[in-house]
DOFIVEX-810237 format. One record per residue (C-alpha): residue in one letter; chain; x, y, z. Coordinates in steps of 0.1 Angstrom, whole numbers, plus 5000, padded with zeros to 4 digits. Example, Ala and Ser with C-alpha at 12.3 -4.5 7.8 and 13.67 -1.06 7.14 Angstrom:
// residues 2
> A|A|5123|4955|5078
> S|A|5137|4989|5071
This chain:
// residues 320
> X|A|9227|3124|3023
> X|A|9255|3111|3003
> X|A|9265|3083|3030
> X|A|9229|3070|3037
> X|A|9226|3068|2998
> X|A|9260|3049|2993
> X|A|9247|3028|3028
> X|A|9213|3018|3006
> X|A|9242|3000|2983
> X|A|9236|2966|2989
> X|A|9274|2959|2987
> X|A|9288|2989|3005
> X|A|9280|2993|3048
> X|A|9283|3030|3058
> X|A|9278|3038|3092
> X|A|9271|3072|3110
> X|A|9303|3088|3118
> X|A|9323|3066|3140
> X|A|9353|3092|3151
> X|A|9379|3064|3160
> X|A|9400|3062|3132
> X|A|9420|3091|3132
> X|A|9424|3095|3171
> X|A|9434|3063|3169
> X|A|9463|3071|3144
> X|A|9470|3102|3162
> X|A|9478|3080|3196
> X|A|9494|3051|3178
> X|A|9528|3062|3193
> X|A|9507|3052|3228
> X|A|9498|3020|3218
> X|A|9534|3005|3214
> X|A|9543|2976|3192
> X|A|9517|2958|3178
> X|A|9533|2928|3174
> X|A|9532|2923|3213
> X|A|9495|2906|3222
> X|A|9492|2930|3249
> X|A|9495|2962|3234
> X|A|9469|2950|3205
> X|A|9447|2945|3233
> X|A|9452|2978|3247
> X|A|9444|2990|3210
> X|A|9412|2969|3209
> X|A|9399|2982|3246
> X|A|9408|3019|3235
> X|A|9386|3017|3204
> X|A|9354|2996|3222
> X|A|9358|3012|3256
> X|A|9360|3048|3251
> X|A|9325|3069|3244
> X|A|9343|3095|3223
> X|A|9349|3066|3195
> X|A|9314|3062|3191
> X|A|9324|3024|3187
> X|A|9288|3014|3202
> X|A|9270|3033|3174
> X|A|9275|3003|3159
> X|A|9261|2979|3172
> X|A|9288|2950|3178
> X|A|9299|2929|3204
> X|A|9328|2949|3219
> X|A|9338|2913|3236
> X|A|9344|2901|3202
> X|A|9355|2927|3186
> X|A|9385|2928|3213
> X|A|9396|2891|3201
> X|A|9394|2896|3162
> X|A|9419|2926|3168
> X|A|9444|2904|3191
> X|A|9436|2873|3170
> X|A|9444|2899|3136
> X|A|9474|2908|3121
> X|A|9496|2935|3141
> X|A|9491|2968|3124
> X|A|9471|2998|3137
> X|A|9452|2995|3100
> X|A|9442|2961|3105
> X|A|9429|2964|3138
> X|A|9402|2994|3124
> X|A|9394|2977|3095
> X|A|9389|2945|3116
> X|A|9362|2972|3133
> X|A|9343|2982|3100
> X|A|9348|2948|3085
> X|A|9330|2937|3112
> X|A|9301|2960|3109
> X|A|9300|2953|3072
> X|A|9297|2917|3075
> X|A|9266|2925|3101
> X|A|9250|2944|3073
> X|A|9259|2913|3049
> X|A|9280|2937|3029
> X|A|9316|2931|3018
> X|A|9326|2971|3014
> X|A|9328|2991|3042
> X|A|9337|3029|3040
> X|A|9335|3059|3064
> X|A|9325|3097|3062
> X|A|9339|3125|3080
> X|A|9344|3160|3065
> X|A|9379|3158|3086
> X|A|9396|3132|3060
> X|A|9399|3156|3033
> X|A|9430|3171|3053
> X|A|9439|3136|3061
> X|A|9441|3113|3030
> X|A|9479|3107|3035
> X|A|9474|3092|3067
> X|A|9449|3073|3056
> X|A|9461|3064|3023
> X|A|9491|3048|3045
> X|A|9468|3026|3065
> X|A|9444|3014|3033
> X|A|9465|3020|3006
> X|A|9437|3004|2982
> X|A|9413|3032|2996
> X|A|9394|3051|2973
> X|A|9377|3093|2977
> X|A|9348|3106|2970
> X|A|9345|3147|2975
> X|A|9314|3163|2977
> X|A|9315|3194|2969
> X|A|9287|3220|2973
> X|A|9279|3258|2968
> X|A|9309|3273|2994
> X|A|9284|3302|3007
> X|A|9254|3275|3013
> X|A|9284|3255|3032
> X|A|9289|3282|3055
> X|A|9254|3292|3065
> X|A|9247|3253|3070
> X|A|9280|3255|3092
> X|A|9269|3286|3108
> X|A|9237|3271|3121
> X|A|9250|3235|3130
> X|A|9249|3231|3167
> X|A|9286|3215|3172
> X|A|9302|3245|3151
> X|A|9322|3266|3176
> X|A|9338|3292|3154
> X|A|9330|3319|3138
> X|A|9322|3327|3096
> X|A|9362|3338|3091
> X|A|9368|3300|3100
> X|A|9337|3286|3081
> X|A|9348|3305|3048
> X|A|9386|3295|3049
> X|A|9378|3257|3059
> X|A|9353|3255|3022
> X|A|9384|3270|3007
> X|A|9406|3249|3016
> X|A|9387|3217|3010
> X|A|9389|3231|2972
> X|A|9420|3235|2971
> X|A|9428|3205|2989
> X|A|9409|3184|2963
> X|A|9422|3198|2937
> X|A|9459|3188|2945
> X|A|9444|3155|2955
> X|A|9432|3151|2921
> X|A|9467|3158|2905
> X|A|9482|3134|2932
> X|A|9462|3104|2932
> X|A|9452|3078|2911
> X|A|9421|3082|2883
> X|A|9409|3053|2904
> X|A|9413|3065|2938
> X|A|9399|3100|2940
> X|A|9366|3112|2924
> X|A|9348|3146|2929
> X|A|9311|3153|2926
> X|A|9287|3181|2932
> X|A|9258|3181|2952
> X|A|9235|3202|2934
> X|A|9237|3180|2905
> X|A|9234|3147|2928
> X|A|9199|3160|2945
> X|A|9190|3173|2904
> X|A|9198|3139|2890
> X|A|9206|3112|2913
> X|A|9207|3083|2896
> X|A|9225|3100|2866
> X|A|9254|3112|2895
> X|A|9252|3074|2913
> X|A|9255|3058|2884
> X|A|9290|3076|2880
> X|A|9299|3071|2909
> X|A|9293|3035|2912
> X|A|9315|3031|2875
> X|A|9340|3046|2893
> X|A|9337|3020|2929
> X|A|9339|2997|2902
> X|A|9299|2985|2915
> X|A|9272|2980|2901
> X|A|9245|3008|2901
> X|A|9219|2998|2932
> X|A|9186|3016|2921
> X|A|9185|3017|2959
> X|A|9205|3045|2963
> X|A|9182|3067|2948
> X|A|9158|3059|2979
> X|A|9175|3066|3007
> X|A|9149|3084|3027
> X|A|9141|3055|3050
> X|A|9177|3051|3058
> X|A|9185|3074|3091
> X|A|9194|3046|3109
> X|A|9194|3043|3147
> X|A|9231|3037|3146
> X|A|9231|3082|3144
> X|A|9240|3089|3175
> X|A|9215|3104|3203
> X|A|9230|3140|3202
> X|A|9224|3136|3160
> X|A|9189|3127|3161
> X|A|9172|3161|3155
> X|A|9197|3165|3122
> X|A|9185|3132|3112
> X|A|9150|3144|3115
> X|A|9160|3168|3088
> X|A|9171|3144|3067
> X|A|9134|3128|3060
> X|A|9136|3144|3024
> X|A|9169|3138|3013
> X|A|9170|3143|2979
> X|A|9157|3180|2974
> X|A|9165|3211|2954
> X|A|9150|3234|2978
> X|A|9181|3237|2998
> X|A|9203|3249|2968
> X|A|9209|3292|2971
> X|A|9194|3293|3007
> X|A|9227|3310|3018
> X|A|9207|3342|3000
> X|A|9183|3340|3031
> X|A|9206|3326|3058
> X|A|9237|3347|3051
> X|A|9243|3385|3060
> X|A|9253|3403|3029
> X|A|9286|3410|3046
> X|A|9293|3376|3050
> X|A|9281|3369|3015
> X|A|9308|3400|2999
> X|A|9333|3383|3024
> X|A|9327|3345|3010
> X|A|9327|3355|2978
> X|A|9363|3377|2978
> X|A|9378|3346|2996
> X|A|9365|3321|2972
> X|A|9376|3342|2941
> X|A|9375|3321|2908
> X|A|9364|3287|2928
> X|A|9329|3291|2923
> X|A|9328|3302|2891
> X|A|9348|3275|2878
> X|A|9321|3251|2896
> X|A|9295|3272|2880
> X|A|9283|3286|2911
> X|A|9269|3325|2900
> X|A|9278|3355|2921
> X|A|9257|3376|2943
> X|A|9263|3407|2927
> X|A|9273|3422|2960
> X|A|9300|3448|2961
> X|A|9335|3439|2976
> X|A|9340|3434|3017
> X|A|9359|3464|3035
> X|A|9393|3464|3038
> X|A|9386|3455|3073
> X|A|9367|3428|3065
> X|A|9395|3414|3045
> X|A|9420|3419|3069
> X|A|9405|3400|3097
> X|A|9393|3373|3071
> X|A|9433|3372|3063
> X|A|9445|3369|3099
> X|A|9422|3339|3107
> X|A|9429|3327|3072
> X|A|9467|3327|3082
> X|A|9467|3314|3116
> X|A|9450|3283|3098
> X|A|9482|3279|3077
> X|A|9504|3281|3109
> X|A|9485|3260|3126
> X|A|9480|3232|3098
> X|A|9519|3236|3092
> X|A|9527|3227|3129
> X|A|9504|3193|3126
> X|A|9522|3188|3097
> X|A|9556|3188|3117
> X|A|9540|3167|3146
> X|A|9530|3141|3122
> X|A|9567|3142|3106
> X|A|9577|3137|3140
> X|A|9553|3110|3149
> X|A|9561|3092|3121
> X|A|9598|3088|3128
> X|A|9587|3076|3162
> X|A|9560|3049|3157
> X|A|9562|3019|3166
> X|A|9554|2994|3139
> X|A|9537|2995|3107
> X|A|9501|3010|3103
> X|A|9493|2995|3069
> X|A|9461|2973|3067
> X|A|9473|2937|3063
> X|A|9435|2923|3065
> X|A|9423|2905|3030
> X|A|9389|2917|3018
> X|A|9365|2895|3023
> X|A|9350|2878|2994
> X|A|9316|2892|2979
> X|A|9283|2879|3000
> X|A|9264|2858|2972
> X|A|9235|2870|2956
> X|A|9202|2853|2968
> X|A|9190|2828|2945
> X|A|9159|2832|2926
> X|A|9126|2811|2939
């Protein structure tokens, strides 16, 4: 909801989720140096060639895209943003920006390519988050997993808040977004440093054939967008255990986002204890990414920093 409204900006090209930018960081080792016109090929085909990128969800001319990307400056950074740049400028847009729940663990890495990049975390109801995750049909795992992934995402915003720039990181709600929209977009627009685009409030029409195939029937769901009926429906969709069990993991988080418990009385000790073992094996696992990355980063080839200039604003159309 929150991309297809920013996507109704007409400044700022979102597309459906692309999933090229952080494999493409993760095999940057692969790619060699940049600087050689040959290995920025091999970039360019990796990203337009390969159906797990989702590169033709977007519509462009993989042929051309391939030659901005050899033709661009030699940074894994630039050759993305040459991607989305690209798609922006098909959308007469000069912004371009991407969604994927993922980035949240990610912002270093991508605060290293686009230094200039700026967040925006949407944060909803953590028990409404897990019965949606629940009943999505790419989620694999189980409610342990779906309770400590909402956790963390609060607690990794919260330290991203501290971290980064007033400028570069901004945190809404969604239940106050669907209740008033433009009051939120406004807000959010002051702090993109847009314009508000009335627009945005309208977003309905939006679900673009760019989703891809395997997406559709989600974008089906999306024909009412901005709706209050979806708030507390983790009351019907949730067993109470799993409600007791959300709620003793989140502790203080949802009160402090005004979020009212269920009432419920605690989980088991059982409960607890098997919520703590997939909790920790989590931590163990986000620990050894973080020591690959280290790793990786001592290794790669070149720099990944986005040397591309933003393009200048597309004029406004004059008045007949």
């Amino acid at each position: 909801m929150l991309r297809l409204m920013l996507n109704a900006h007409h400044r700022i090209a979102m597309p459906a989720e692309t999933k090229f930018l952080l494999p493409a960081y993760m095999a940057r080792c692969e790619f060699g140096d940049l600087r050689v016109r040959k290995n920025r090929r091999a970039l360019a085909e990796w990203i337009t060639e390969r159906k797990e990128t989702r590169f033709g969800t977007l519509g462009l001319d993989a042929a051309e895209i391939v030659r901005e990307i050899v033709a661009g400056p030699p940074t894994l950074g630039s050759a993305l943003a040459i991607v989305f740049r690209a798609h922006a400028r098909q959308c007469g847009k000069p912004r371009w920006g991407d969604k994927r729940p993922s980035y949240l663990r990610h912002v270093g890495t991508l605060v290293r390519m686009f230094p200039d990049a700026q967040f925006v975390h949407l944060v909803r109801d953590g028990r409404d988050c897990v019965a949606s995750m629940e009943e999505a049909p790419w989620y694999r795992q189980d409610v342990h997993h779906a309770i400590s992934a909402w956790r963390e995402a609060i607690d990794t915003g919260r330290r991203l808040a501290t971290r980064l720039d007033y400028d570069a990181y901004y945190e809404l709600q969604y239940e106050r977004l669907v209740a008033d929209p433009a009051d939120e977009l406004i807000r959010l627009c002051g702090f993109l440093g847009e314009e508000f685009d009335p627009a945005m409030t309208r977003p309905q029409g939006l679900v673009e054939p760019t989703i891809p195939a395997q997406r559709r029937e989600h974008a089906r769901g999306t024909g009412d967008l901005i709706t209050s009926s979806r708030i507390g429906m983790w009351a019907q969709r949730l067993d109470p255990w799993e409600i007791s069990l959300a709620e003793a993991a989140f502790g203080e988080r949802l009160a402090e986002y005004g979020y009212e418990p269920s009432g419920l009385p605690r989980p088991s000790a059982a409960q607890l204890a098997r919520f703590g073992k997939t909790s920790t094996h989590r931590r163990m696992a986000q620990r050894k990414a973080d020591l690959r990355e280290r790793w990786q980063r001592h290794h790669e080839p070149g720099p990944v920093e986005s040397l591309l200039i933003m393009e200048p604003a597309v004029p406004e159309p004059s008045a007949p």
